[in-house]
VOVEX-680683 format. One record per residue (C-alpha): y negated, x, z negated. Coordinates in steps of 0.001 Angstrom, whole numbers, plus 524288, in hexadecimal, padded with zeros to 5 digits. Example, Ala and Ser with C-alpha at 12.3 -4.5 7.8 and 13.67 -1.06 7.14 Angstrom:
BEGIN
811948300C7E188;80424835667E41C;
***
This chain:
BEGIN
627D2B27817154B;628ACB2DB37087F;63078B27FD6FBF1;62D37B28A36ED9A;637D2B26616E1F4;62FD4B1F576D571;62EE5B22176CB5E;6387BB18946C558;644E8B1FA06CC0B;64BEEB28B96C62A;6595DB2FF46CE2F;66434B38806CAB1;66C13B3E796D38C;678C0B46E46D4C4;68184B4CF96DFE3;684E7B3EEA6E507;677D8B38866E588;66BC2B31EE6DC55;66B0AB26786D51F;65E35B20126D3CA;65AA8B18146C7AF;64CCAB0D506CA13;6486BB0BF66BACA;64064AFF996BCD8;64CBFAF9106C2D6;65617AFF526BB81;65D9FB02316C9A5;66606B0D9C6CE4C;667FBB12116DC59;6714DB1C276E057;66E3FB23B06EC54;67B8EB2C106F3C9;67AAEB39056F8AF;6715FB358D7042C;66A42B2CEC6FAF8;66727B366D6F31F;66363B41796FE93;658ACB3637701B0;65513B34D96F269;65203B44006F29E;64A1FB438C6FF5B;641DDB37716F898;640E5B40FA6EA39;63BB7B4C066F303;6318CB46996F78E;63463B43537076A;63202B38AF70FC2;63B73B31FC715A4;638F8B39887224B;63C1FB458C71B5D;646FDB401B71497;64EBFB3C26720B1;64D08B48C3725B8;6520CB507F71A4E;65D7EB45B571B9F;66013B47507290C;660D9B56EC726C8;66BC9B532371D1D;67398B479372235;67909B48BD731AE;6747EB3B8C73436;66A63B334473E11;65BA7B33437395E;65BF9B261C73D88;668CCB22D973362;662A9B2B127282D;65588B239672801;65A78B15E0727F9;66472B1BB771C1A;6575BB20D07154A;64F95B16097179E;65ABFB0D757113F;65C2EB1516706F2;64C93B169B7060F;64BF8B080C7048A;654F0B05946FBA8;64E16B0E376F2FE;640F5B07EB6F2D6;6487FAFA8B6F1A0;64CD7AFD856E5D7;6411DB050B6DF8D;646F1B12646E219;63D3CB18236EA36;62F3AB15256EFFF;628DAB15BA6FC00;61F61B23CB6F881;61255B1A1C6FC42;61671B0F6A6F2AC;61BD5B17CB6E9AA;60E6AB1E8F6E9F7;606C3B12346E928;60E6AB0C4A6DCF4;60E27B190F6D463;6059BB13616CAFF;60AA0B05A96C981;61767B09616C052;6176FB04506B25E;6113DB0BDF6A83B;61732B17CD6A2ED;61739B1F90698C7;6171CB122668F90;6176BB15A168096;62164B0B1367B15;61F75B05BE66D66;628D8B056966329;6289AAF9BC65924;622C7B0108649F2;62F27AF8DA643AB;63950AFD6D649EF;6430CB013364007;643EEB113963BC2;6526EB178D63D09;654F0B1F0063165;6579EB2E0F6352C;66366B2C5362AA1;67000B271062EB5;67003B17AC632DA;674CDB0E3462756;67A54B018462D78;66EF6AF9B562D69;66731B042663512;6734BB046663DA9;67191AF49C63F99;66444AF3EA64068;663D0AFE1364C9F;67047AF81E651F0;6684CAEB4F65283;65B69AF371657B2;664E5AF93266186;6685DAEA7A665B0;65A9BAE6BA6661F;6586BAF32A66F14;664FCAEE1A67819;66003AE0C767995;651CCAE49D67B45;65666AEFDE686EF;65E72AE61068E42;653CCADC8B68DDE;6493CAE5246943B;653EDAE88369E06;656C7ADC666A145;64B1BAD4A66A184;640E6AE0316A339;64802AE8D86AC2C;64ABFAF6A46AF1D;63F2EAFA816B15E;6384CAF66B6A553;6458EAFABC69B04;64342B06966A157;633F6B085169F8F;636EBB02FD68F9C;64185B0D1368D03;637F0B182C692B4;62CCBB162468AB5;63304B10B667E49;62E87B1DF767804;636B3B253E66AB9;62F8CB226A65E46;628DFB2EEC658BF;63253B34CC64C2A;630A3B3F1F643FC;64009B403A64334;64B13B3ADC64A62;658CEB3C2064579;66144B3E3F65159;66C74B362264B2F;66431B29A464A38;66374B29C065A4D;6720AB2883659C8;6716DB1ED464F5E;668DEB15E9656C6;67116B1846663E1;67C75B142265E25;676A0B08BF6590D;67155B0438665AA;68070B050266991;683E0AFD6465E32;67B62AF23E6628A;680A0AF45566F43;68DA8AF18266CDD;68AFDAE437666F1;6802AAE0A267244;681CEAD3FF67937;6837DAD8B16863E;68846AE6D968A57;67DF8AF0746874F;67CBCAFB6D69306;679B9B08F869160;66B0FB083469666;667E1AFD5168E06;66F02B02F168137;669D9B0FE068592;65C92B09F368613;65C5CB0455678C1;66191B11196705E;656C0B18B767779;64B4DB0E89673AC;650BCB0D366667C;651CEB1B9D6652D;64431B1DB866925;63E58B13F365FAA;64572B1D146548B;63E01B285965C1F;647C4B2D82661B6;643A0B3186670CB;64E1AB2CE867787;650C3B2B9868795;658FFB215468F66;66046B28616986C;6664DB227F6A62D;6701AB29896AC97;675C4B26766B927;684AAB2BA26C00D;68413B29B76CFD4;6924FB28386D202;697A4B1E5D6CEE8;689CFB19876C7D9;686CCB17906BD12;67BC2B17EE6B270;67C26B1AD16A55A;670CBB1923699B6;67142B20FF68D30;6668BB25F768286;6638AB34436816E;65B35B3B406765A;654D9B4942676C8;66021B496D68448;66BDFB464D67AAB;674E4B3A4E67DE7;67363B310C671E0;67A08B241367722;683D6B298B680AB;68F3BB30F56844A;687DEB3C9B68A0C;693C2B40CA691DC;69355B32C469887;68602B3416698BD;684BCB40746A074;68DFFB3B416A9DE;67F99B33F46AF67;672D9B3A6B6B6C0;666AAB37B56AE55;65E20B2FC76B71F;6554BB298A6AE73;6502DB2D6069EAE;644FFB2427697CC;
***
């Protein structure tokens, strides 16, 4: 039987193992060192005939043992939306959402001047950035992974002529203003999130960025623009595996 991983999986990996990260549930599933042998077999291509015998040549253990550990494994996986059966997979290729959705941005949303903020520019995008806040953990909540994670990836960067670059870390830093007086504590994905749909409204094309660290886990959200760090400690930041960008 062969295996497929959909398109809706994205992995890292390092020395130790893989993490896995589903984007329509949001989920993360680390795999060990054998976990991870078996993730490679599937990402090559092989059946699981051919993966228990590239196992086998590897581990000095019973075929019988090493196929009931796959096939555990193996089910887990499609369980939790990791991996597909390569018929079903086959047979549900077309039946994703749409992609490749142009979003639309509202005509009066309000301009940021390219000179330096006055305070009631500073307010007004401090209150935007609580708007954004509220509005992210809403469609978390309520709409799911999944579907934050579709809105994020095609909420496209209004065309400019000119961008300042110190207006993106104007309106960052007001998204962190507004997150310091939020009503409930605002997490890095979902304050993340909000600076980079409020920086692509200005134009600005900006990517959310997920990383993940293995041992002991742990994932981290933070906005990058033209690959620079704009929200983050980028020493912290590097400390994580890039496993996901929309």
């Amino acid at each position: 039987m062969s295996y497929l991983i959909p398109p809706h999986v994205r992995n890292v990996r390092d020395d130790e193992g893989v993490v896995l990260l589903n984007v329509q549930s949001g989920a993360y599933f680390t795999l060990n060192g054998v976990g991870a042998r078996v993730w490679e077999q599937i990402e090559g291509g092989r059946t699981r005939e051919e993966a228990l015998d590239a196992l086998g040549r590897r581990y000095p253990v019973s075929r019988d043992r090493l196929a009931r550990d796959v096939d555990t494994l193996l089910t887990r996986l499609i369980d939790k939306g990791l991996l597909a059966c390569g018929e079903a997979a086959a047979g549900g290729a077309g039946a994703g959402p749409a992609d490749r959705v142009q979003a639309t941005t509202r005509s009066s949303a309000a301009r940021i001047s390219r000179q330096r903020f006055a305070f009631p520019e500073r307010l007004l995008w401090s209150l935007l950035g609580f708007a954004a806040l509220v509005g992210i953990d809403v469609l978390l909540h309520v709409a799911g992974f999944a579907r934050f994670h579709r809105a994020v990836s095609r909420w496209r960067a209004r065309p400019r002529r000119a961008l300042d670059p110190a207006d993106a870390a104007r309106i960052s830093a007001a998204v962190d203003a507004a997150s310091a007086f939020y009503f409930k504590r605002a997490w890095c994905l979902q304050r993340s999130a909000a600076t980079t749909c409020l920086l692509r409204l200005c134009g600005f094309p900006a990517e959310l960025v997920i990383g993940v660290q293995r041992l002991p886990f742990m994932a981290h959200a933070w906005v990058e623009l033209d690959g620079r760090i704009v929200n983050d400690n980028p020493g912290y930041c590097g400390m994580h595996e890039i496993i996901e960008r929309c």
